[in-house]
C-alpha positions as CSV (number, residue, x, y, z in Angstrom):
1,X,110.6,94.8,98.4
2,X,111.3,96.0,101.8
3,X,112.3,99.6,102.7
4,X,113.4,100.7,106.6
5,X,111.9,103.9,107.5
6,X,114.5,105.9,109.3
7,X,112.0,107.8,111.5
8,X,112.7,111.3,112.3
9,X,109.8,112.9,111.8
10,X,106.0,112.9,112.8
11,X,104.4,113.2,109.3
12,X,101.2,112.1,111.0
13,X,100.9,115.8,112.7
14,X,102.5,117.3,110.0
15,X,99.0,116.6,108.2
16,X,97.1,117.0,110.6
17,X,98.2,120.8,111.1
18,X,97.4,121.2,107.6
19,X,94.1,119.7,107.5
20,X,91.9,122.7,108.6
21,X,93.0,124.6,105.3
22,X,92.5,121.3,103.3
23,X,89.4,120.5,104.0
24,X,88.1,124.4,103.1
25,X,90.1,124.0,99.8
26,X,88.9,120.5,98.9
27,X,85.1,122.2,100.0
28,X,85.6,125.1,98.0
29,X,86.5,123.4,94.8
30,X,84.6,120.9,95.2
31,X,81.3,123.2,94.8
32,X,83.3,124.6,91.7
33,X,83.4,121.5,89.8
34,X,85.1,121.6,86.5
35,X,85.7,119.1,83.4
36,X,87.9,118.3,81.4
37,X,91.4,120.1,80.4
38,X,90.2,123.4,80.9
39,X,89.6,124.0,84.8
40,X,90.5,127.8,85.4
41,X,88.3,128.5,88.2
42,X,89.9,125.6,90.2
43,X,93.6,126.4,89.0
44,X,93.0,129.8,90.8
45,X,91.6,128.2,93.7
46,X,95.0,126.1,94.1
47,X,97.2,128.9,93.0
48,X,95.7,131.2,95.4
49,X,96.4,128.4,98.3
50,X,100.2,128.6,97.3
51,X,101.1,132.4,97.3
52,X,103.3,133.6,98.8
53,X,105.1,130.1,99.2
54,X,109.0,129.3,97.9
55,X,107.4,127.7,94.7
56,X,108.4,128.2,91.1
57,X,105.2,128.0,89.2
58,X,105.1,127.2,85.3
59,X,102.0,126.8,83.4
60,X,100.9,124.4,81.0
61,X,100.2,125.3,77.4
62,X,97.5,123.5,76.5
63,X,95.6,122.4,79.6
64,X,95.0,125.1,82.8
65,X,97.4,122.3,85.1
66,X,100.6,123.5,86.2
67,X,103.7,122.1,88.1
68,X,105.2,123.7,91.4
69,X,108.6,123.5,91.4
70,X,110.4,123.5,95.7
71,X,114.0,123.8,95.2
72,X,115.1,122.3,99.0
73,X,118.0,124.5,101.1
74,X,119.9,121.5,100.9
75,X,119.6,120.8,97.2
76,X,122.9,120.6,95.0
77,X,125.2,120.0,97.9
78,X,125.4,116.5,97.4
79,X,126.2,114.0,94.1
80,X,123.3,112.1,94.9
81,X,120.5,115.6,94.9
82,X,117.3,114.1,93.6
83,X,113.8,115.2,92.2
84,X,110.5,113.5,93.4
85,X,107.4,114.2,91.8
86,X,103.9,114.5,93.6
87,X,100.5,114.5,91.4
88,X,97.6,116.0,92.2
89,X,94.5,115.7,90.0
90,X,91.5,118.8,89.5
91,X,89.3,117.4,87.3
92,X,85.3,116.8,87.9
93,X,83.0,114.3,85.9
94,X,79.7,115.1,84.3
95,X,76.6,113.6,86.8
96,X,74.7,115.8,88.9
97,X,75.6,115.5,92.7
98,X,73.0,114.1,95.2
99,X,75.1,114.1,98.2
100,X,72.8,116.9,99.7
101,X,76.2,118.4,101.6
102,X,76.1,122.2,102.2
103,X,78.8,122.8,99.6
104,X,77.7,120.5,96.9
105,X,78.2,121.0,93.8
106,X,76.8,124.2,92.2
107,X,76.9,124.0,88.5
108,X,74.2,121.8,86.9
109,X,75.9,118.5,85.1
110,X,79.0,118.5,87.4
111,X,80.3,117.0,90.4
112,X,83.5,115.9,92.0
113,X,82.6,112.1,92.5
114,X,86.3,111.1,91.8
115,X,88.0,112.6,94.9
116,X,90.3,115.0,92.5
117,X,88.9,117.6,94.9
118,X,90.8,115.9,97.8
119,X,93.6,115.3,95.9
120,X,94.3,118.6,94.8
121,X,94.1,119.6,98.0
122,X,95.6,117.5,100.0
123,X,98.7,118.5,97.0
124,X,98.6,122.0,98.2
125,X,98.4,120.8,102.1
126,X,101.7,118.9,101.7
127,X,103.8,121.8,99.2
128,X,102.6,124.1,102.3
129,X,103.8,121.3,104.8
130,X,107.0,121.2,102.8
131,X,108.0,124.7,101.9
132,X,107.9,125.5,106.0
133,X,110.9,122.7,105.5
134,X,112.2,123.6,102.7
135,X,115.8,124.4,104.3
136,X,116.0,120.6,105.3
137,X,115.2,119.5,102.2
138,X,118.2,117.4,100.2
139,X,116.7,118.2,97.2
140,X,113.6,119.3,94.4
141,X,110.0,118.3,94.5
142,X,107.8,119.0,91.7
143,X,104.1,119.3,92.8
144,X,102.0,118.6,89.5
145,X,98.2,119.8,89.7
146,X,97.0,118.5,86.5
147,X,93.2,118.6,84.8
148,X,92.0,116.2,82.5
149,X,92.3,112.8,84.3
150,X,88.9,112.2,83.2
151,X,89.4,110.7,79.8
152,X,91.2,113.7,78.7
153,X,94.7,112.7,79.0
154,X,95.9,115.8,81.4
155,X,99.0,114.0,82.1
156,X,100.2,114.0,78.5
157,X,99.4,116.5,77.2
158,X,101.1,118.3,80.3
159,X,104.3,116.0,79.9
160,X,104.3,116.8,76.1
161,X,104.4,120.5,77.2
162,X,107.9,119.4,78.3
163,X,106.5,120.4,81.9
164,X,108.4,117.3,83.8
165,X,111.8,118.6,81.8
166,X,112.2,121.8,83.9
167,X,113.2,119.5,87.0
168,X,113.4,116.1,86.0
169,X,112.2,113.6,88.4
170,X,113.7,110.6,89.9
171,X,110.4,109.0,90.9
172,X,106.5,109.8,91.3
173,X,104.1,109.3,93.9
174,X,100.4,109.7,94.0
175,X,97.5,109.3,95.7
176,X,93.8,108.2,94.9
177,X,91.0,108.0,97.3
178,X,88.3,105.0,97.9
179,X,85.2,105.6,99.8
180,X,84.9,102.0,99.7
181,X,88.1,101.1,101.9
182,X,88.9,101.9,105.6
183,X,89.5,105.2,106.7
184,X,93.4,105.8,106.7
185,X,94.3,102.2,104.9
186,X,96.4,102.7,102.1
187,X,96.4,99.9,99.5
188,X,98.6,99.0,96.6
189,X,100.5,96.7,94.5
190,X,103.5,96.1,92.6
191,X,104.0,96.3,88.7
192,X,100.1,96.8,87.3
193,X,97.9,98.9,89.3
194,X,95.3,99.9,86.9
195,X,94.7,98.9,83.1
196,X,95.2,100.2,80.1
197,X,91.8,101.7,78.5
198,X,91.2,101.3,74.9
199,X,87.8,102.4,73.5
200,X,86.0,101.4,69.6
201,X,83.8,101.9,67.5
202,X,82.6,99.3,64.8
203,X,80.5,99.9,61.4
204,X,79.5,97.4,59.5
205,X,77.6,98.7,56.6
206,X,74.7,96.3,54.6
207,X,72.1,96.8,53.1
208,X,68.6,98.2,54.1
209,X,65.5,97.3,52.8
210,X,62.2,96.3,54.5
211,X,61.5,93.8,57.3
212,X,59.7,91.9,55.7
213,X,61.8,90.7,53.2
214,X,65.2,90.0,54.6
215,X,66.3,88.2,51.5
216,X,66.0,91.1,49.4
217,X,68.1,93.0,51.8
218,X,71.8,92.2,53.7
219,X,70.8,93.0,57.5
220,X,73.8,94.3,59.6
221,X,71.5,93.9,62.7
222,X,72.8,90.1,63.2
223,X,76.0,90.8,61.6
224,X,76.8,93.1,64.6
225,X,75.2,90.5,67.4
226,X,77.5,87.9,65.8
227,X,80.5,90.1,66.1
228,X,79.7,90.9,69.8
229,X,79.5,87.1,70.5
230,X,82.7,86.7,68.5
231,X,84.9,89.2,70.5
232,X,83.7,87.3,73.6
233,X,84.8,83.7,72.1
234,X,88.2,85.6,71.5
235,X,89.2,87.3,74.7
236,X,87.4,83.9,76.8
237,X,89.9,81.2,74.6
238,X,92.8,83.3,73.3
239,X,94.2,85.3,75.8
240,X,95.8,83.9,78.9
241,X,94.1,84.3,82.1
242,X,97.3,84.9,83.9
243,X,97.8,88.2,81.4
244,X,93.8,89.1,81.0
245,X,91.9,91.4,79.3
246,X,88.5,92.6,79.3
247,X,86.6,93.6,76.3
248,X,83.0,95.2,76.7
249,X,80.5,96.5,74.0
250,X,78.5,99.4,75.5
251,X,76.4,100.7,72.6
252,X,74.5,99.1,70.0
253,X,73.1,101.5,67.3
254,X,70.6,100.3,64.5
255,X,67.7,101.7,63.3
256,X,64.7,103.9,63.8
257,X,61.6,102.1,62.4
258,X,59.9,99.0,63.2
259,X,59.8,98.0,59.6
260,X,62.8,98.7,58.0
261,X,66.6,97.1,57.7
262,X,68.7,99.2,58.7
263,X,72.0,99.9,55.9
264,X,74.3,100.2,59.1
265,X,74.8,98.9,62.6
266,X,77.7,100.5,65.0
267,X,78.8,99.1,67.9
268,X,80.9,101.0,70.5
269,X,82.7,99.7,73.5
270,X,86.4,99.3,75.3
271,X,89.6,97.2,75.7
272,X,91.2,97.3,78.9
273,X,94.4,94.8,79.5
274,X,97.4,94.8,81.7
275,X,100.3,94.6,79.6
276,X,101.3,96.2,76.2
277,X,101.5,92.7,74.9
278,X,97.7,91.7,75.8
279,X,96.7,95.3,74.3
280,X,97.7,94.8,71.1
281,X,96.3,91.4,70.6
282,X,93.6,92.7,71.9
283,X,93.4,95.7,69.2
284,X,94.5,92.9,66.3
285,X,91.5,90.7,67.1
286,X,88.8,93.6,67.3
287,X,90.5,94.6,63.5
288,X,90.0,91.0,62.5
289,X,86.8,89.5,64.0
290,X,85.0,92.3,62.8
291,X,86.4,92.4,59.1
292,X,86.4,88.5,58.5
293,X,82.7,88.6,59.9
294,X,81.3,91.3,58.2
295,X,82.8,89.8,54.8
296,X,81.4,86.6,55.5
297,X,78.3,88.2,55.4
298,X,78.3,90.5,52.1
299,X,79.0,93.3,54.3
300,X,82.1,96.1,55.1
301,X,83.5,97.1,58.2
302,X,85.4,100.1,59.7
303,X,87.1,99.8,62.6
304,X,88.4,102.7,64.6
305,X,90.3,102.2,67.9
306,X,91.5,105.3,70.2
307,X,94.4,104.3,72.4
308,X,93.7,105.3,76.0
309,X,95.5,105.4,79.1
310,X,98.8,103.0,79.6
311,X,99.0,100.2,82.2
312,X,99.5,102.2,85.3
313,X,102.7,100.4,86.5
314,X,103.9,100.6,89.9
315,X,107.9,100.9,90.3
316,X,108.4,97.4,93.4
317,X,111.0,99.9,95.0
318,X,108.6,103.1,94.8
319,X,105.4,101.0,96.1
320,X,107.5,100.0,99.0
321,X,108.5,103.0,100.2
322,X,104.6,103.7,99.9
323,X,103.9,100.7,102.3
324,X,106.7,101.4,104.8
325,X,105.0,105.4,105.2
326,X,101.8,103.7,105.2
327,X,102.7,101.8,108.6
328,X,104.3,104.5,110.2
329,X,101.7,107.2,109.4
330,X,98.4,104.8,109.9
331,X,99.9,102.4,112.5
332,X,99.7,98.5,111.6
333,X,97.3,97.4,109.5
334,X,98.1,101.0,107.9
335,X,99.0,99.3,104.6
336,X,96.9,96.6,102.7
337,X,98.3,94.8,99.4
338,X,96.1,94.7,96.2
339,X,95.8,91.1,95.8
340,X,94.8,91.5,91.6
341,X,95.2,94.8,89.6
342,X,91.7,96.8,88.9
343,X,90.5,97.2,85.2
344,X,89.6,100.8,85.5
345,X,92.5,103.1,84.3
346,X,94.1,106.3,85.4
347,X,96.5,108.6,83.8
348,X,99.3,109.4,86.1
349,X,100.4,106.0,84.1
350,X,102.0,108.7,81.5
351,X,104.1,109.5,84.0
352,X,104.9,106.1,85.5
353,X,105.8,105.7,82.2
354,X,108.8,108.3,82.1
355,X,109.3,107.8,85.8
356,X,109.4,105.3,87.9
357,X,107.2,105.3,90.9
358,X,103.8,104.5,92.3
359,X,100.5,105.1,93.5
360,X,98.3,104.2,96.0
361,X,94.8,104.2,97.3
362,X,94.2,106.1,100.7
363,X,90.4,104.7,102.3
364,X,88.4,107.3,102.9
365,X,85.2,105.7,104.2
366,X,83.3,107.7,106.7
367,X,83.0,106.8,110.4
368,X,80.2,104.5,111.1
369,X,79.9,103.4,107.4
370,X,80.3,99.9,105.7
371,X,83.2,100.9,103.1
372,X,82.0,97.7,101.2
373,X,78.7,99.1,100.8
374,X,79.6,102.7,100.5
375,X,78.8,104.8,97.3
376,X,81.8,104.3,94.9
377,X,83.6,106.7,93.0
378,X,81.6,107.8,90.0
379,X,78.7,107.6,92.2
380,X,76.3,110.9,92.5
381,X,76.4,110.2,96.3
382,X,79.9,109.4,96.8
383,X,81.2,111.2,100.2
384,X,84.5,111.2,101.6
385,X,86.0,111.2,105.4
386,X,87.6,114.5,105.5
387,X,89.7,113.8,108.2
388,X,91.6,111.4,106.5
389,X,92.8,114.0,104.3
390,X,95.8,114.8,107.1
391,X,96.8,111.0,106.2
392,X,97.1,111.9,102.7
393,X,99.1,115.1,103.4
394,X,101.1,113.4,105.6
395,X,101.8,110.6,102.9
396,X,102.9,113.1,99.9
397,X,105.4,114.3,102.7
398,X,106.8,111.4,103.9
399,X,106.8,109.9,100.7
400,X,109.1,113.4,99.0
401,X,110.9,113.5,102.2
402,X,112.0,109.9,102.3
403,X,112.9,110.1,98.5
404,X,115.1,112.8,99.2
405,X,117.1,111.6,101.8
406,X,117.4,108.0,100.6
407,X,116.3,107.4,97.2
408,X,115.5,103.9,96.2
409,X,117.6,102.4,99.0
């Protein structure tokens, strides 16, 4: 889809005004770091950045996130006032940081090796940017700092706290960064972004008895190996390659001597796909592989899968607003199209999946660096280019602005 930016605005210095105060937020939580649902030190950190600002704030319930709500000047003077979401993420991830910067993390077992330290604060850059234009704006924007990205499901369990019902949105936007991308290139797609993320965990139970005499016992041991082989065999010949899925076991667990069966193997791994479709075949076939096998066997089975994150799917109209900002804000070549969804997964797809709307990668790979190269995220010496936080800034702008004034069209 094609969207004509009506320029009338430079959002690129918008950002970059904001940027010195970004970068000492992003460095100051960033030496915080904090996991999981519960992130009060950095919730202060980001309320503290918006006092004093136009912003209603309400809290969540069950996480420390909260949503800022901007009610424009402009807002309910029109039939066609709108609501735009912007989503920040807080949370950090549990590796010790070797980056050796001078406000690395300091608590032991924690580190911001995600970028939700940037995108936190390149949130409360923009809902500053935005409040100093607040009587321009034609509507409501709803800045959403959420924990719990990390395999926590902060999205939901903010969205089940009925926090995106106080101002409904219209759409979503958000931003991730990529050390391993250009500095300033922004890069999506349309429909899947980022997959859905399934994890299990198999028992199958036999029975122990000592190595040396395997007949006397029923070893789960190979039981489990043929199961692993078996899930391969299923996602390699039953599942269309032009709606994959990928299906990893990460843990094997058997054992503790060298001369005894074992009574149980458990195998742990995850299910990632792109459609719901795909998922649940996926899901059925771990249920039966394991249980036909295992009773083929003389053994018995449990199965236990944990649904994950959705399918992160990008609205067509929402990603090409996102590419039309992208040029104007980073120039040509500002904007570079996902040729294949990733498999990794990301949770602002709860709210893609109440609203529609997209997000986006912004390249953050330092100056004089090979981003191909590059320490990825979830790396203990992943770094970021500050300065390309004013892109981001400028993006969440552009992006609410544009909304706003236009909507979809």
């Amino acid at each position: 889809m094609t969207t004509t930016i009506d320029r009338q605005t430079d959002w690129s210095a918008i950002g970059a005004a904001e940027l010195a105060d970004v970068i000492a937020l992003r460095r100051a939580i960033h030496a915080e770091p904090e996991i999981g649902n519960h992130c009060p030190r950095t919730t202060a950190k980001l309320k503290a950045a918006l006092e004093g600002l136009p912003l209603e704030i309400h809290d969540s319930t069950s996480t420390t996130g909260f949503v800022a709500i901007l009610r424009g000047g402009q807002a309910g003077t029109g039939s066609n006032t709108r609501t735009v979401l912007l989503r920040g993420d807080m949370d950090a991830l549990p590796m010790t940081e070797e980056t050796g910067l001078d406000f690395a993390s300091t608590i032991p077992g924690a580190m911001h090796a995600c970028g939700h330290d940037a995108h936190s604060a390149m949130l409360a850059g923009a809902a500053k940017a935005l409040c100093a234009r607040k009587d321009e704006l034609a509507g409501t924007i709803v800045f959403m700092f959420q924990p719990g990205e990390e395999g926590h499901h902060g999205a939901r369990f903010m969205i089940e706290d009925g926090l995106l019902d106080i101002a409904k949105p219209d759409a979503a936007f958000a931003l991730h960064i990529s050390p391993n991308a250009p500095a300033g290139v922004f890069i999506g797609r349309e429909g899947p972004l980022l997959a859905s993320t399934d994890t299990f965990n198999v028992k199958i139970r036999g029975k122990g008895g000592h190595a040396a005499m395997p007949h006397d016992a029923i070893d789960p041991i190979p039981v489990g190996c043929e199961v692993v082989v078996a899930l391969q065999t299923f996602i390699a010949r039953r599942i269309p390659v032009s709606d994959p899925a990928v299906l990893t076991v990460t843990q094997i667990h058997a054992g503790a001597s060298y001369n005894v069966i074992p009574d149980e193997v458990e195998l742990k791994g995850t299910l990632r796909t792109l459609s719901e479709t795909t998922r649940e075949k996926g899901r059925e076939a771990i249920r039966h592989v394991v249980a036909q096998i295992a009773a083929a066997h003389g053994c018995t089975a449990q199965v236990e899968i944990k649904p994950g994150y959705p399918v992160t799917m990008c609205d067509p109209r929402a990603t090409g607003i996102m590419r039309a900002l992208a040029t104007e804000i980073s120039g040509e070549g500002g904007w570079s199209t996902m040729p294949a969804p990733m498999m990794g997964g990301e949770d602002f797809s709860y709210v893609l999946r109440e609203v529609p709307g997209a997000m986006a990668f912004i390249g953050v790979a330092s100056e004089g660096t090979d981003p191909r190269t590059n320490p990825p995220l979830h790396n203990v010496k992943m770094t970021i280019d500050e300065a390309t936080m004013a892109k981001g800034v400028a993006m969440h702008v552009a992006a609410a602005e544009h909304f706003l004034a236009n909507g979809f069209d």
